[in-house]
mmJSON file of the N, C-alpha and C atoms, coordinates in Angstrom:
{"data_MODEL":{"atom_site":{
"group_PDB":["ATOM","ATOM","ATOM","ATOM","ATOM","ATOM","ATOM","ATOM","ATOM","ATOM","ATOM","ATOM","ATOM","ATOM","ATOM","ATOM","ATOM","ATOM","ATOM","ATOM","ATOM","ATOM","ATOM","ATOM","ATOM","ATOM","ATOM","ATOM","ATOM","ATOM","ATOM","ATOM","ATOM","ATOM","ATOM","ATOM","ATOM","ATOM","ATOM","ATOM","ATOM","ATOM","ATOM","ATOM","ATOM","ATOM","ATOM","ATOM","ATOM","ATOM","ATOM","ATOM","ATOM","ATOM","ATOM","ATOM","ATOM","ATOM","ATOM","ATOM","ATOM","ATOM","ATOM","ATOM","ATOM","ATOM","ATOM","ATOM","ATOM","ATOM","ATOM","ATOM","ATOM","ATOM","ATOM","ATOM","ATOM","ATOM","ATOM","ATOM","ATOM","ATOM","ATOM","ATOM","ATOM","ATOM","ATOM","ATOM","ATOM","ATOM","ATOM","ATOM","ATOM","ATOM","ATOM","ATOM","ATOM","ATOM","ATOM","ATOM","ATOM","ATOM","ATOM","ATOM","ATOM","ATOM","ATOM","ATOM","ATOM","ATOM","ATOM","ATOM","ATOM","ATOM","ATOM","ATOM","ATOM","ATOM","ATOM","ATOM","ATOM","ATOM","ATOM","ATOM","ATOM","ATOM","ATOM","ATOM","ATOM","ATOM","ATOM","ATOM","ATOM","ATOM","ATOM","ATOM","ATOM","ATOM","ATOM","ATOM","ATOM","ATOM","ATOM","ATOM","ATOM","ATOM","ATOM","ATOM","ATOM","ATOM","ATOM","ATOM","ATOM","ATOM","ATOM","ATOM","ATOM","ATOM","ATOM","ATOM","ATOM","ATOM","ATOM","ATOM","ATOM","ATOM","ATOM","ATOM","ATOM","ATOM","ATOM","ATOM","ATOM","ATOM","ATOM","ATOM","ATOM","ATOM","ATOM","ATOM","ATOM","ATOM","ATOM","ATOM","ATOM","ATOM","ATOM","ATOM","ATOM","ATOM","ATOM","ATOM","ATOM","ATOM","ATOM","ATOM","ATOM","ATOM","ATOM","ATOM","ATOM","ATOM","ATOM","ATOM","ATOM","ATOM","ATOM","ATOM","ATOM","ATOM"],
"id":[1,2,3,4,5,6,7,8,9,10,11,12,13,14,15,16,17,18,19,20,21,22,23,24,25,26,27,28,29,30,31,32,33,34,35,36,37,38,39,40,41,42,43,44,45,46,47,48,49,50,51,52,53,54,55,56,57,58,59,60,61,62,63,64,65,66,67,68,69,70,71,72,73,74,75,76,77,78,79,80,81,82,83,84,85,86,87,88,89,90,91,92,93,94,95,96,97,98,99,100,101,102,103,104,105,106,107,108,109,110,111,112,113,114,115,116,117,118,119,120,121,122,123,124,125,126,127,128,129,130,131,132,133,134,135,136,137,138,139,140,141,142,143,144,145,146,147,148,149,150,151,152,153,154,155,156,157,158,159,160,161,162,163,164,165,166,167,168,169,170,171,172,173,174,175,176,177,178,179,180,181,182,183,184,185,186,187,188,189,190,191,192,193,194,195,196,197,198,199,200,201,202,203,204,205,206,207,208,209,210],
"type_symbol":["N","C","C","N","C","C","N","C","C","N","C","C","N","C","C","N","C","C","N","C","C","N","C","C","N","C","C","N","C","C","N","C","C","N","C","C","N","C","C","N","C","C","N","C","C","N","C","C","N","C","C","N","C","C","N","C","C","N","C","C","N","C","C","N","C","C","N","C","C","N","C","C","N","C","C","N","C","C","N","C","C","N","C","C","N","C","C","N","C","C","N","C","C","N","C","C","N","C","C","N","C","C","N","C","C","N","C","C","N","C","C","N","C","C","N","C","C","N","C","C","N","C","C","N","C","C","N","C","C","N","C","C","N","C","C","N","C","C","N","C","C","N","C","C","N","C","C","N","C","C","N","C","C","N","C","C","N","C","C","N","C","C","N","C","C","N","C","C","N","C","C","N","C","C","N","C","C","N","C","C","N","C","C","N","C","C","N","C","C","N","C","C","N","C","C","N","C","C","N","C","C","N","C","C","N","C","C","N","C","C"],
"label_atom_id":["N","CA","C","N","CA","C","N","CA","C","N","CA","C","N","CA","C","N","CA","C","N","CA","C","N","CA","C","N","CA","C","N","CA","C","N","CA","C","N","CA","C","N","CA","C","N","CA","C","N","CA","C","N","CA","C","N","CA","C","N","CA","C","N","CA","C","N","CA","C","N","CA","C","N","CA","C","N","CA","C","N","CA","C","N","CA","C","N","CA","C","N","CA","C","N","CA","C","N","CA","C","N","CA","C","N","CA","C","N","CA","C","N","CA","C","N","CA","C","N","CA","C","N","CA","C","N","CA","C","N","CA","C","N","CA","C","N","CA","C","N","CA","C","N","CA","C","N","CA","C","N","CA","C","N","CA","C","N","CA","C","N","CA","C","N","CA","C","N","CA","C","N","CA","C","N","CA","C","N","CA","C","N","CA","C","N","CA","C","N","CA","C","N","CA","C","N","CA","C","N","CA","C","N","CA","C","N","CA","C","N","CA","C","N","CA","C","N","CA","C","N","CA","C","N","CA","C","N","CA","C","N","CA","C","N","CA","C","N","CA","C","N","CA","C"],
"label_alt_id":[null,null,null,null,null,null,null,null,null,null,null,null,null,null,null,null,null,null,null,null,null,null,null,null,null,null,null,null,null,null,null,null,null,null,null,null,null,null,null,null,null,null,null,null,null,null,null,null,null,null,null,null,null,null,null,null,null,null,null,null,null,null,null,null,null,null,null,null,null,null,null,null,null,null,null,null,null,null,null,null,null,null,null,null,null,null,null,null,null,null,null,null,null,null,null,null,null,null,null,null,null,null,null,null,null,null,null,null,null,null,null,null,null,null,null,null,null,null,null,null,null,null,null,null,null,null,null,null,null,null,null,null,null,null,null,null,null,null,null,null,null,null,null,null,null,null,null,null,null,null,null,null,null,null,null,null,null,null,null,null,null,null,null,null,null,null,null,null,null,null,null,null,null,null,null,null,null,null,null,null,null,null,null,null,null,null,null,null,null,null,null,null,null,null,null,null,null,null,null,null,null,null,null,null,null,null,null,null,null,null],
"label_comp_id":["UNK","UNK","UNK","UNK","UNK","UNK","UNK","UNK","UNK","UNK","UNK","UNK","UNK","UNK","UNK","UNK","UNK","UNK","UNK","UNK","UNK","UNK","UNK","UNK","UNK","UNK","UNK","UNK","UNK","UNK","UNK","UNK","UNK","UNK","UNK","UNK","UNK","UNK","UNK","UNK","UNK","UNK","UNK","UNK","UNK","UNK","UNK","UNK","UNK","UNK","UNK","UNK","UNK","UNK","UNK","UNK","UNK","UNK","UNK","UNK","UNK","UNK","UNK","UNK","UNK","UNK","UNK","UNK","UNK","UNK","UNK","UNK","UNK","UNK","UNK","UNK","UNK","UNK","UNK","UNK","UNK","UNK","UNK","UNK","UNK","UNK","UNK","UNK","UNK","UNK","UNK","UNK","UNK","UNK","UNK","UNK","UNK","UNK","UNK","UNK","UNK","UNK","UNK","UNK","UNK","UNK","UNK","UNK","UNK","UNK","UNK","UNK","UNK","UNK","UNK","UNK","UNK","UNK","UNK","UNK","UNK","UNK","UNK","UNK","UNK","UNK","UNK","UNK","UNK","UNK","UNK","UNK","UNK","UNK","UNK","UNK","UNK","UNK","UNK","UNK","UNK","UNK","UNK","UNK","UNK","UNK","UNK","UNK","UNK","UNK","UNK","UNK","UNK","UNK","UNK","UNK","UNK","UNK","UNK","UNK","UNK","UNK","UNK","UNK","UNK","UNK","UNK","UNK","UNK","UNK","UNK","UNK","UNK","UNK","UNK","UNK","UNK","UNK","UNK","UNK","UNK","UNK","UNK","UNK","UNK","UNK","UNK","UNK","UNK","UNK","UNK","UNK","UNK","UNK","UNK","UNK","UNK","UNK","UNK","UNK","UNK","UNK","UNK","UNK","UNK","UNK","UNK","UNK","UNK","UNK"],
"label_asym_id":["A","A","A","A","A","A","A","A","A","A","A","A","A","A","A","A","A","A","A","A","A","A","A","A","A","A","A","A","A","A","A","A","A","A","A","A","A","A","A","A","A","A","A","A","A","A","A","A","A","A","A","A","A","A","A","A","A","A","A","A","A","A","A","A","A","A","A","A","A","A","A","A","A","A","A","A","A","A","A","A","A","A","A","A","A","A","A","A","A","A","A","A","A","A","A","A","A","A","A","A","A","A","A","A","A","A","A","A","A","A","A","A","A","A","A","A","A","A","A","A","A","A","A","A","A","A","A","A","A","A","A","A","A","A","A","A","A","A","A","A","A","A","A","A","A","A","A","A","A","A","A","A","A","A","A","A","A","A","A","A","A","A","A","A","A","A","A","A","A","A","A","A","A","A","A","A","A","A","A","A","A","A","A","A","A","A","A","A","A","A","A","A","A","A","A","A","A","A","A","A","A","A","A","A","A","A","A","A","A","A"],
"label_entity_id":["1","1","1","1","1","1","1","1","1","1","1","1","1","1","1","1","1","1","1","1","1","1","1","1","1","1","1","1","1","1","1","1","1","1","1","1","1","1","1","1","1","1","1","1","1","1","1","1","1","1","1","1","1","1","1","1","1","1","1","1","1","1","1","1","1","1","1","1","1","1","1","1","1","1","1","1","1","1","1","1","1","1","1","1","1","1","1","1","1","1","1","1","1","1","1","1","1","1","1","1","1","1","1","1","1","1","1","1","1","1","1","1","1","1","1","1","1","1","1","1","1","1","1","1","1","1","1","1","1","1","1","1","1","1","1","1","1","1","1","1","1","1","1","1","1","1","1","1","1","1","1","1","1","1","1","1","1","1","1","1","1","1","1","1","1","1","1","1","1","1","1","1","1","1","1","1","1","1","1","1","1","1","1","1","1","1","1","1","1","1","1","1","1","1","1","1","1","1","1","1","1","1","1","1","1","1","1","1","1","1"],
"label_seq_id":[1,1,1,2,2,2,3,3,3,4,4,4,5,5,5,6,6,6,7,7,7,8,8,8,9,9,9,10,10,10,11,11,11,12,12,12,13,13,13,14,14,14,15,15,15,16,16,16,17,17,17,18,18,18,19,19,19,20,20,20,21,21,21,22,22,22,23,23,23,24,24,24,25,25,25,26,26,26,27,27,27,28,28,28,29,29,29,30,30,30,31,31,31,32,32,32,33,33,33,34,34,34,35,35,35,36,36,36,37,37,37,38,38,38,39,39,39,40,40,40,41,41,41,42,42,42,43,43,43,44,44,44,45,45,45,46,46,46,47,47,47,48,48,48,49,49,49,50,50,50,51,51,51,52,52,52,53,53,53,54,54,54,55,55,55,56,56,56,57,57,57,58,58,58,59,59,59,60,60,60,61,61,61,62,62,62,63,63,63,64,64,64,65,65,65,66,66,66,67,67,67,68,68,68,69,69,69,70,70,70],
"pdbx_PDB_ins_code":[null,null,null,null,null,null,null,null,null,null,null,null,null,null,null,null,null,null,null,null,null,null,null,null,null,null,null,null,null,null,null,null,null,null,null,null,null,null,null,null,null,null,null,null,null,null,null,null,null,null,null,null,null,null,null,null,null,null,null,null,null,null,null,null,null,null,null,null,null,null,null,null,null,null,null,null,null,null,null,null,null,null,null,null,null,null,null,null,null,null,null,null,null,null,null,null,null,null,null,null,null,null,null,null,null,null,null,null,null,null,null,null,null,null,null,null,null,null,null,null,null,null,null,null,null,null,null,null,null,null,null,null,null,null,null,null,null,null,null,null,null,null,null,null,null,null,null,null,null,null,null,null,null,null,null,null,null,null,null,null,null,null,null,null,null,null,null,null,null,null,null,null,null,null,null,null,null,null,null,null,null,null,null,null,null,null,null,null,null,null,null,null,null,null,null,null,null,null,null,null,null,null,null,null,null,null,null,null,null,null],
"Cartn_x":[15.701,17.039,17.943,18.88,19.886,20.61,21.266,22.631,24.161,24.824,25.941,26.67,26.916,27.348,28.829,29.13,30.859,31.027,30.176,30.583,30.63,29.566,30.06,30.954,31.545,32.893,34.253,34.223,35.56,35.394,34.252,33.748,34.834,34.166,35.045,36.494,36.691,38.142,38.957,38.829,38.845,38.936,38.052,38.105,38.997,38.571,39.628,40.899,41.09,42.889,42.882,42.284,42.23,42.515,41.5,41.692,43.326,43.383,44.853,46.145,45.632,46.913,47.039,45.957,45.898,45.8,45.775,45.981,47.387,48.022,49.705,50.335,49.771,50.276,50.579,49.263,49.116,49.627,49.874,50.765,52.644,52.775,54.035,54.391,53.144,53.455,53.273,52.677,52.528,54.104,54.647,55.858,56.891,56.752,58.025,57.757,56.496,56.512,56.653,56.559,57.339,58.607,59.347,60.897,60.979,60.71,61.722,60.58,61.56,60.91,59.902,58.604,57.798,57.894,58.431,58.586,59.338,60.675,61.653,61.255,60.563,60.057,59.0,58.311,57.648,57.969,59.073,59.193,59.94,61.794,62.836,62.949,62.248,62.294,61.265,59.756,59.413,57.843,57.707,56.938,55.299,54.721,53.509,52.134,52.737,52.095,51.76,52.912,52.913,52.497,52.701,51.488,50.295,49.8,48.129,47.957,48.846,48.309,48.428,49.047,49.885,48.231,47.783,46.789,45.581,45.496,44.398,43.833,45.065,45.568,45.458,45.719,45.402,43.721,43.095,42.07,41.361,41.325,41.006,41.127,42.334,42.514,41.762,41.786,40.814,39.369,38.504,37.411,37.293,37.747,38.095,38.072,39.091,39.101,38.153,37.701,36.481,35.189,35.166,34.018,33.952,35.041,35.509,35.377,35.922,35.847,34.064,33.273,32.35,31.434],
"Cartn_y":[57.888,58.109,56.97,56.58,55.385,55.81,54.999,55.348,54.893,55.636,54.986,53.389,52.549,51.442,51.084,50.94,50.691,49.477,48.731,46.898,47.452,48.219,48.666,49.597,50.404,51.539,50.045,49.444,48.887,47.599,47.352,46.515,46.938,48.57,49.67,49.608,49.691,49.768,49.201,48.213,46.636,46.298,46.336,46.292,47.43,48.417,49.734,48.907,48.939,48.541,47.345,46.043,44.992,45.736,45.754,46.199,47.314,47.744,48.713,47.706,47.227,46.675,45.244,44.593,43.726,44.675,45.762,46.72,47.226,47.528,47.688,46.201,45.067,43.917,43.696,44.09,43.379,44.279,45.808,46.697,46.477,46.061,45.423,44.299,43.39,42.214,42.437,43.291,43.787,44.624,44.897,46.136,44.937,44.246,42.773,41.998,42.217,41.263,42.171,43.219,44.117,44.378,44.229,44.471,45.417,46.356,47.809,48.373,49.176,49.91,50.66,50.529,51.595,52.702,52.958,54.273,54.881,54.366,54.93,55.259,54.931,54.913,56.579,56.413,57.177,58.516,58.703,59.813,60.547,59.429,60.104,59.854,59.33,59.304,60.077,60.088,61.29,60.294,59.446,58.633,58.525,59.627,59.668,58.704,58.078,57.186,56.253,55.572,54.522,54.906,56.366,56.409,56.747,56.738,56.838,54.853,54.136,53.197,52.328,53.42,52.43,52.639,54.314,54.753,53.568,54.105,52.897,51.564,50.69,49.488,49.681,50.744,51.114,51.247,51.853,52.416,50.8,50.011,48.468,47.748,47.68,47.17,47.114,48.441,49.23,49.001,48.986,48.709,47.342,46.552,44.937,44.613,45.027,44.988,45.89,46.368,47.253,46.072,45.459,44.908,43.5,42.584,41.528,42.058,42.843,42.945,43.628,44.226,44.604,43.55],
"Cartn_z":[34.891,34.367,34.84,34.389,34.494,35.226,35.988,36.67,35.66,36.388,35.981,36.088,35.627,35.607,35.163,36.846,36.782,35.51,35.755,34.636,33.616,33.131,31.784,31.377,31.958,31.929,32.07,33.086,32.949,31.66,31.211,29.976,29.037,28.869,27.971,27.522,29.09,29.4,28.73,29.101,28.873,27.386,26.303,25.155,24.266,25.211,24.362,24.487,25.258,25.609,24.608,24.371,23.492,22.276,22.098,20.617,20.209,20.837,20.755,20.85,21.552,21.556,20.475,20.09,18.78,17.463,17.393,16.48,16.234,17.896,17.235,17.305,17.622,17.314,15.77,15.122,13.88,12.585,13.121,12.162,12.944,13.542,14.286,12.731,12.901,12.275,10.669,10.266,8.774,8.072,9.423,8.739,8.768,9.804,9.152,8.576,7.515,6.313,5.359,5.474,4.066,3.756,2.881,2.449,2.705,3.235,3.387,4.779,5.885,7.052,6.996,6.882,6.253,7.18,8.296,9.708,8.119,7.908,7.648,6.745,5.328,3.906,4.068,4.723,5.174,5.509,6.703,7.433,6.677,6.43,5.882,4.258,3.645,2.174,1.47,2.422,2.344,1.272,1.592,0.377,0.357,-0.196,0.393,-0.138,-1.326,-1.719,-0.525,-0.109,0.812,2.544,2.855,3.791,3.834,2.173,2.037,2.372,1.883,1.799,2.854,3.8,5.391,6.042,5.531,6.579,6.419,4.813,4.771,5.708,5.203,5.779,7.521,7.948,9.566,9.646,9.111,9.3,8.619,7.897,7.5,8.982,9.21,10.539,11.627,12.045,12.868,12.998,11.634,11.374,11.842,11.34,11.481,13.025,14.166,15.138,16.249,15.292,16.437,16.328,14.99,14.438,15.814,15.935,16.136,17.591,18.132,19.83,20.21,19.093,19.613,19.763],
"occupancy":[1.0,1.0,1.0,1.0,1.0,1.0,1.0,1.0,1.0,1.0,1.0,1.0,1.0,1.0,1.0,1.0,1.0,1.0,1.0,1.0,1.0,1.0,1.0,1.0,1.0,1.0,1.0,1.0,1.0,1.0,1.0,1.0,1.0,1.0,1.0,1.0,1.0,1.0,1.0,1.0,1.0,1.0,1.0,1.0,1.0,1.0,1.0,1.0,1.0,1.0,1.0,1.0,1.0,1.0,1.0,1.0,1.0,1.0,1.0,1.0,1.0,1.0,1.0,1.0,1.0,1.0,1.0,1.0,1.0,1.0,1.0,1.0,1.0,1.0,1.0,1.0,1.0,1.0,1.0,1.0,1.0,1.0,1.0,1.0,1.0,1.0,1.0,1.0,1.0,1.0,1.0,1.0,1.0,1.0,1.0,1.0,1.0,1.0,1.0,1.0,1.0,1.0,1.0,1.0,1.0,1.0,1.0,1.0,1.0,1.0,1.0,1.0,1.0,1.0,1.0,1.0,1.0,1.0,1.0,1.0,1.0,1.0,1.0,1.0,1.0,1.0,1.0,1.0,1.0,1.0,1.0,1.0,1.0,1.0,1.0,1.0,1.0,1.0,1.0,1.0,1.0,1.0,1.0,1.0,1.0,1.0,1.0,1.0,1.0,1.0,1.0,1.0,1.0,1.0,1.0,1.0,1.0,1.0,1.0,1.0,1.0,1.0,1.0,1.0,1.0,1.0,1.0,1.0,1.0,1.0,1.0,1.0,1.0,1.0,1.0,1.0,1.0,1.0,1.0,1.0,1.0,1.0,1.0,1.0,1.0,1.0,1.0,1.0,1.0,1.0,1.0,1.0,1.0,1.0,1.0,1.0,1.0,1.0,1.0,1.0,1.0,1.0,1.0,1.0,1.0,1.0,1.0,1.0,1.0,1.0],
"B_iso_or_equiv":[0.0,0.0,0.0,0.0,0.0,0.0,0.0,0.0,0.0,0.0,0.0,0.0,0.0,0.0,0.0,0.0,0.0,0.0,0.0,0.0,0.0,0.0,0.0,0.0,0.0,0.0,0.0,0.0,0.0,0.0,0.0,0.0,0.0,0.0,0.0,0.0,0.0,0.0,0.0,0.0,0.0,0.0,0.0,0.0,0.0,0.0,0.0,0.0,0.0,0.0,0.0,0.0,0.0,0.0,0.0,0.0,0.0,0.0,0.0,0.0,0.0,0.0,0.0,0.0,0.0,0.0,0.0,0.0,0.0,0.0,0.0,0.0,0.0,0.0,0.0,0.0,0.0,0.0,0.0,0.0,0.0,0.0,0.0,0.0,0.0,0.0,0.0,0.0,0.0,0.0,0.0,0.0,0.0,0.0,0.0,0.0,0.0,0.0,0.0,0.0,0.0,0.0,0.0,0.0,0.0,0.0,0.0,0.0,0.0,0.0,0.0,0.0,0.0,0.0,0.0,0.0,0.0,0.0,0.0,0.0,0.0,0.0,0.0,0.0,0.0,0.0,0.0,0.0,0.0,0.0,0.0,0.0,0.0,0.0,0.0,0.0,0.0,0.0,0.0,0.0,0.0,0.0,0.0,0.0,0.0,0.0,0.0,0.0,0.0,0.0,0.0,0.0,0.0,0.0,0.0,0.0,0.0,0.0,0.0,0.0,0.0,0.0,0.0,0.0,0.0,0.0,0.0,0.0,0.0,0.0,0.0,0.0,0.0,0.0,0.0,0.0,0.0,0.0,0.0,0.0,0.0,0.0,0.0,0.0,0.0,0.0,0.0,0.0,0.0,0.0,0.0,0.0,0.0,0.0,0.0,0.0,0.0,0.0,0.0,0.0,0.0,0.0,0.0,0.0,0.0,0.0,0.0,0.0,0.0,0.0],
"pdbx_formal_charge":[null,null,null,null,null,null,null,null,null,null,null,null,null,null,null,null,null,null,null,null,null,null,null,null,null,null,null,null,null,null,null,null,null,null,null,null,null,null,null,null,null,null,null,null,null,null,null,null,null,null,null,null,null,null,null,null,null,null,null,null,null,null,null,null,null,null,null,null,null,null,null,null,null,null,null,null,null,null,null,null,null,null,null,null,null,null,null,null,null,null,null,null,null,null,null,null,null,null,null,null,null,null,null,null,null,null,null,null,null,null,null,null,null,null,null,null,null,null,null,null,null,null,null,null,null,null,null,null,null,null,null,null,null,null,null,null,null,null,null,null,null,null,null,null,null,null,null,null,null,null,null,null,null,null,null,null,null,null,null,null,null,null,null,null,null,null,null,null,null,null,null,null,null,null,null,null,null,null,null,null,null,null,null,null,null,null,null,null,null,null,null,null,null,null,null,null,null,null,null,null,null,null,null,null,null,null,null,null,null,null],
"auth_seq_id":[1,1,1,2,2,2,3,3,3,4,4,4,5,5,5,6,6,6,7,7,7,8,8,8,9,9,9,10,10,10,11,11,11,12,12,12,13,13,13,14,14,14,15,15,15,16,16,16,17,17,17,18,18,18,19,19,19,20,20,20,21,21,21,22,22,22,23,23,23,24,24,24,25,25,25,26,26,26,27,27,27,28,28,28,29,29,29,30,30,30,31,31,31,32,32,32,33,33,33,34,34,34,35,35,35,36,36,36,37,37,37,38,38,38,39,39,39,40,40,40,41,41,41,42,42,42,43,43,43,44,44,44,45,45,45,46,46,46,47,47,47,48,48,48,49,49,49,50,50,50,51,51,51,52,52,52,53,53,53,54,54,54,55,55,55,56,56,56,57,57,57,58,58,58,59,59,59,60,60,60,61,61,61,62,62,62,63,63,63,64,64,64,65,65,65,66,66,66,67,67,67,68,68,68,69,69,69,70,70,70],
"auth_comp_id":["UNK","UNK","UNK","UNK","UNK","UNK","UNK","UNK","UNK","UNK","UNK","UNK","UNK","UNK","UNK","UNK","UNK","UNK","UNK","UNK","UNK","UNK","UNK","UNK","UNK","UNK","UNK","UNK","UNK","UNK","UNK","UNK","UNK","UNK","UNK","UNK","UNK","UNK","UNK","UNK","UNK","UNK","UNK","UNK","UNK","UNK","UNK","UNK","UNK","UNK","UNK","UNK","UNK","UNK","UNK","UNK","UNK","UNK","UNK","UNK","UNK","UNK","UNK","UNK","UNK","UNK","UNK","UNK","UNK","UNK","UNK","UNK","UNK","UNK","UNK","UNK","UNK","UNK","UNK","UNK","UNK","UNK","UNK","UNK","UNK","UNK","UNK","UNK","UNK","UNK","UNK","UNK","UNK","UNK","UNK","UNK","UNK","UNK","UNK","UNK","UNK","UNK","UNK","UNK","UNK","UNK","UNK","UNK","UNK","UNK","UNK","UNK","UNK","UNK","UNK","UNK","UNK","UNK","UNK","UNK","UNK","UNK","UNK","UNK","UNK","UNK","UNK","UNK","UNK","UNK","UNK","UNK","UNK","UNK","UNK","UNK","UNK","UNK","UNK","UNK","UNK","UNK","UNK","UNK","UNK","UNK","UNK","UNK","UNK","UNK","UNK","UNK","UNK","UNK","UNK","UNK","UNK","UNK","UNK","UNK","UNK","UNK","UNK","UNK","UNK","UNK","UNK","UNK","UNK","UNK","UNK","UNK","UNK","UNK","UNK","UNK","UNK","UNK","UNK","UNK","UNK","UNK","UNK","UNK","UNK","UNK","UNK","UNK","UNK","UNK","UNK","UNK","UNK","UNK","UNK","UNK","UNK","UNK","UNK","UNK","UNK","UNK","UNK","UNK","UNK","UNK","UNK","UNK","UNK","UNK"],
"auth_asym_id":["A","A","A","A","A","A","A","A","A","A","A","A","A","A","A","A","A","A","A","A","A","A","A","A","A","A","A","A","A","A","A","A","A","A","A","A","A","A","A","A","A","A","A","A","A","A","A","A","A","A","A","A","A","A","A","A","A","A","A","A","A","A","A","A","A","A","A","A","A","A","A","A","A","A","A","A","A","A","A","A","A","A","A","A","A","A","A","A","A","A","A","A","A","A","A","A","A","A","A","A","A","A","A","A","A","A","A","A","A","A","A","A","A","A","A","A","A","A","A","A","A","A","A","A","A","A","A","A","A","A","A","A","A","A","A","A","A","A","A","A","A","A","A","A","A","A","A","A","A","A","A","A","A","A","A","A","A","A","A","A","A","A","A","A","A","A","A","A","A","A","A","A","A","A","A","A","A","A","A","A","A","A","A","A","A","A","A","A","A","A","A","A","A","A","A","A","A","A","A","A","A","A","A","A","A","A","A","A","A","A"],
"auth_atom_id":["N","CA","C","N","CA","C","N","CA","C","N","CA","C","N","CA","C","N","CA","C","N","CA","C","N","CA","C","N","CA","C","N","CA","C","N","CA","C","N","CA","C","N","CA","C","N","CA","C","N","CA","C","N","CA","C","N","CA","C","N","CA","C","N","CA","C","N","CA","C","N","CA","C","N","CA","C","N","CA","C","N","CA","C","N","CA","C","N","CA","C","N","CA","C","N","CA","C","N","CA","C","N","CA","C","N","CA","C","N","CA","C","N","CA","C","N","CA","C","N","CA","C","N","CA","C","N","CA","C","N","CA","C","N","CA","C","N","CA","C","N","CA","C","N","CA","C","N","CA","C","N","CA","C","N","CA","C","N","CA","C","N","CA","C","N","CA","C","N","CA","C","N","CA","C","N","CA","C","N","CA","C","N","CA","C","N","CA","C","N","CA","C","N","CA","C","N","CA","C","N","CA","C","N","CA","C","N","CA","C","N","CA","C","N","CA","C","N","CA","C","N","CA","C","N","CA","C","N","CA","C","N","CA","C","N","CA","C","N","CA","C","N","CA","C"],
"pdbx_PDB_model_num":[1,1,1,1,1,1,1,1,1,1,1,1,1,1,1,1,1,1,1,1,1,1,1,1,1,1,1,1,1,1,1,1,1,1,1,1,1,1,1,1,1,1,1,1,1,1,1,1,1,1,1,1,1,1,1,1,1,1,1,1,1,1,1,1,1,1,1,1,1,1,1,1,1,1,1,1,1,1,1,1,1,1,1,1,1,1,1,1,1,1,1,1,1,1,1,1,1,1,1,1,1,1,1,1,1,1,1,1,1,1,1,1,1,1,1,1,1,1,1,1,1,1,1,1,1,1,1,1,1,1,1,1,1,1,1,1,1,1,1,1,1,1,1,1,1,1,1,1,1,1,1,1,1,1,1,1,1,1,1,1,1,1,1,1,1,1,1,1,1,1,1,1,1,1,1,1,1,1,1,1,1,1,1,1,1,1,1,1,1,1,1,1,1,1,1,1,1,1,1,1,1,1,1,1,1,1,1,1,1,1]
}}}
């Protein structure tokens, strides 16, 4: 049976946190290239088109940056 291996838990760590945080970097940097607040479009206008397509675009992202840090 294997032991546990600290290198690879803080490996983990380590990449989790990367990737999160180049993930809210890059939806940071996607909502100030769109003409209008998508928080605001979203929450208080009520626009559900545009958070199927925010999710999407998150979940694209996501894939992308899991791919690239793994």
């Amino acid at each position: 049976m294997t032991g546990f291996h600290i290198e690879a838990f803080v490996n983990a760590i380590v990449y989790a946190l990367l990737g999160i945080v180049i993930f809210a970097l890059s939806f940071i940097t996607i909502d100030k290239c769109t003409p209008h607040d998508l928080w605001k479009e979203i929450i208080e206008e009520k626009n559900i088109a545009l958070a199927i397509i925010v999710g999407f675009m998150a979940l694209a992202m996501g894939i992308i940056i899991a791919s690239a840090v793994h």
